[in-house]
N, C-alpha and C positions, 0 to 999 in steps of 0.2 A: 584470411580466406577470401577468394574471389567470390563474387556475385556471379550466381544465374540469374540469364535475364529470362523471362518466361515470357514466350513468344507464342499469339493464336493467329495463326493464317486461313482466314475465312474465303471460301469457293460459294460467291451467292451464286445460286442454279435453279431453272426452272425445268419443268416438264422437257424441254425442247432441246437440255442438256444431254439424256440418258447414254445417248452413244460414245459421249467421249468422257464422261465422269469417270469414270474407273480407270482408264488412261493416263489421264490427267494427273489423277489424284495416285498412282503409281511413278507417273515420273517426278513428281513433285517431292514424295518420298524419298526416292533416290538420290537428288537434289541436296536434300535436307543433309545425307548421311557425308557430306562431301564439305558442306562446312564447317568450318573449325574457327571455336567461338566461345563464348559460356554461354550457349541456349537451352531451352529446353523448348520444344515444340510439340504443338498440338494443332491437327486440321480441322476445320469445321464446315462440314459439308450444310449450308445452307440454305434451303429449300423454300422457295414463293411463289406462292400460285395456288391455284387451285386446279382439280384432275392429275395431284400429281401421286397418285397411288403405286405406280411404276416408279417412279424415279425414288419414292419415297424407301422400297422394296432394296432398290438399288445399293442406295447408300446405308441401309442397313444391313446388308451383305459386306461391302467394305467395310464398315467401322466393325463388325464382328470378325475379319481378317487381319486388321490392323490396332495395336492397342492406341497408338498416336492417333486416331479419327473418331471423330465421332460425328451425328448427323442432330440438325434442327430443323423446326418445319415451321412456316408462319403461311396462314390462309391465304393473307393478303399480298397483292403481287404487287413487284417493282424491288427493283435493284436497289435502291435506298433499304427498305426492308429486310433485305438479303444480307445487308453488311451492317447495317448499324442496330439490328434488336443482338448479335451476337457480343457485337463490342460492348453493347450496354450492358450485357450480363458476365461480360468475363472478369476476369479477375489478372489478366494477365500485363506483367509491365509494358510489353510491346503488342500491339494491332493491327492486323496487317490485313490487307486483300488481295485479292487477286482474279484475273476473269479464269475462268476455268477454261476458256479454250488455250492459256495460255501463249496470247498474241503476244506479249513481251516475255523476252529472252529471260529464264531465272537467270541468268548472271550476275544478273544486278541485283538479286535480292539482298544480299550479304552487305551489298552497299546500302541499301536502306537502311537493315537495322544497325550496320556501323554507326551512322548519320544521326540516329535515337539516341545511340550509348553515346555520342561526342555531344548529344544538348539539345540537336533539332526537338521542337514539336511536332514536328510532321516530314517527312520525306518522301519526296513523289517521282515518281517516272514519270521522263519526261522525252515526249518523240520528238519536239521541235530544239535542244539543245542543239551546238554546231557539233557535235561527237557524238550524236543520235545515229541509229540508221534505222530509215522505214521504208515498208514497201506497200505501200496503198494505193488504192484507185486513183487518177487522179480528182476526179468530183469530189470524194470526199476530203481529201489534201486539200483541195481549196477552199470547200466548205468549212472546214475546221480553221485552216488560215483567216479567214475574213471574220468565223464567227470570234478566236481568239485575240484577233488583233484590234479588231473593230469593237466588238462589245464587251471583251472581258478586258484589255487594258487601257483601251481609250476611254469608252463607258463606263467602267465598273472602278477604273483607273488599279486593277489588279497586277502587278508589276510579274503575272506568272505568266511562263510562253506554251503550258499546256496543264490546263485543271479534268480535263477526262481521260487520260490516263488510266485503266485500270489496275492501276500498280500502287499503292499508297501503303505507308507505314505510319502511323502514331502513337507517342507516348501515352500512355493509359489519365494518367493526370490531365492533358492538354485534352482528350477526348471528353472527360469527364466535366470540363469547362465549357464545351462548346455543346453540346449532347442536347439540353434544354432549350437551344436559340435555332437546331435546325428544323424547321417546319416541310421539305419536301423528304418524299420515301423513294422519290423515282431515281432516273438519271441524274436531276440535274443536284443533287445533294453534297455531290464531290464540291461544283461550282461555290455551292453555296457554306458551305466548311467550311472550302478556304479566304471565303468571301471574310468569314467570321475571324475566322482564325485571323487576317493579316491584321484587321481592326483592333482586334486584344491584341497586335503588336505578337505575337506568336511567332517562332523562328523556324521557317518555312523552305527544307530544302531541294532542289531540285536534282535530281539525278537523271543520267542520261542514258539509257535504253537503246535495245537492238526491240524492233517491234515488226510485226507482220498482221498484214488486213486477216483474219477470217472467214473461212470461204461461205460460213454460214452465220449470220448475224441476227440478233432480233431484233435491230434496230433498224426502225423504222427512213430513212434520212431526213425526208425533208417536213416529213411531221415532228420526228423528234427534234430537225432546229427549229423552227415555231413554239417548241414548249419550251426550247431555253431560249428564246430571244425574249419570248414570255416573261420566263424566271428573271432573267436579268434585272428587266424593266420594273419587275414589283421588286426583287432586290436591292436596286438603287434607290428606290423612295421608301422602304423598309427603316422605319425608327427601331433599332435594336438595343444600344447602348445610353 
C-alpha cells in the first residue's frame, strides 16, 4: 500500500493581510487540487498580532467554507511566530510555508515536497538560482545580494544563495530537531534554521522559483537589514552544539 504523506501549508498573516487572505487562500486550493501525489493537505491560516479581530473574523468564515482550513491565533507578533507555534503543533510528515501574498509562483510547490519524499530535510525556494526568475526593485536586489553574499556565506560561511525566501518545506522529524535551538520569532528565523540545520549536517535543498516583489509589503528595508546584520553577528558567536 502506498504512503500518504500528510502535508500542513501554513499562511502566517497579520492584520495588514485581510484584503488578500481569501484570494490567496482560494487560489492556493485550486492549486492543491492539480497535484498528483500521495498527499493529503491541510491549510493553516496563521494569525499574529494584536487588533487582529477582523482578520480573525475572516479566516473563520473561510475555514467554515473549506473543510481543508483551518485558522490559529497567537497574541504575539512576528513572522517567526506565524510559522513555527503551528509546526510545533502539528502532526503532519511534511511542513510547509508560504507568504500569503503568494510572491512565489506555486509551481514549485510540488517540487518541494517531491525534494522531502526523495530524503531532503528541508527544501527552499530559492530566487538567486541561475533558472530562478524575479522581478524586484532594484534596491532591494542588491540589498539582498550584498546581505546574502557577504553575511550569510562569507560570514556565516552558509553555502545557501537565498535563506528568506518565503517558500520552505521540512520534514516533520528534522523540524522536531531543530525547534528547541531557534531562539528568534521574527524574520530572521528562516536565517537562523538553516543556520542550525546545515551544522547538524541536515540535507538542505534548494529549488528554483519564479518569484515577484509585492506591491505592499510589511517589511520594513533597511530597519529589517540592521536586525539581521544584527542576527548574523550574535549567530556567528552563538555556542549551540
Amino acid at each position: 500500500m502506498n504512503r500518504i504523506w500528510t502535508v500542513d501549508i501554513i499562511f502566517p498573516v497579520f492584520r495588514g493581510n485581510i484584503e488578500i487572505l481569501e484570494k490567496s487562500t482560494q487560489e492556493l486550493l485550486n492549486y492543491l487540487t492539480k497535484i498528483k501525489g500521495p498527499y493529503e493537505f491541510k491549510i493553516i491560516i496563521s494569525i499574529n498580532g494584536k487588533k487582529a479581530e477582523k482578520i480573525i473574523e475572516k479566516a473563520k468564515l473561510i475555514s467554515q467554507t473549506y473543510d481543508s482550513v483551518i485558522y490559529t491565533y497567537s497574541e504575539k507578533q512576528g513572522k517567526g511566530y506565524g510559522v513555527l507555534n503551528p509546526w510545533k503543533n502539528s502532526s503532519a510528515d511534511i511542513l510547509t510555508y508560504m507568504d500569503v501574498d503568494l510572491s512565489t509562483s506555486l509551481e514549485s510547490f510540488d517540487k518541494l515536497l517531491y525534494e522531502i519524499r526523495e530524503g531532503a530535510d528541508l527544501a527552499i525556494g530559492s530566487r538567486y538560482l541561475p533558472t530562478s526568475k524575479i522581478n524586484r526593485s532594484l534596491l532591494r536586489y542588491v540589498m539582498s545580494k550584498i546581505y546574502h553574499v557577504f553575511f550569510i556565506n562569507k560570514f556565516l560561511r552558509l553555502p545557501i544563495k537565498d535563506v528568506q525566501c518565503g517558500f520552505k518545506a521540512i520534514n516533520k522529524s528534522a523540524f522536531d530537531q531543530l525547534y528547541f535551538y531557534i531562539s528568534n520569532y521574527e524574520f530572521f528565523f528562516e536565517a537562523e534554521m538553516l543556520f542550525l540545520a546545515h551544522g547538524l549536517k541536515m540535507k538542505i535543498i534548494e529549488v528554483p522559483v519564479i518569484w515577484k516583489e509585492a506591491k505592499v509589503s510589511g517589511v520594513r528595508i533597511f530597519q529589517t537589514s540592521l536586525l539581521f546584520i544584527i542576527g548574523v553577528i550574535k549567530l556567528k558567536f552563538r555556542k549551540v552544539f
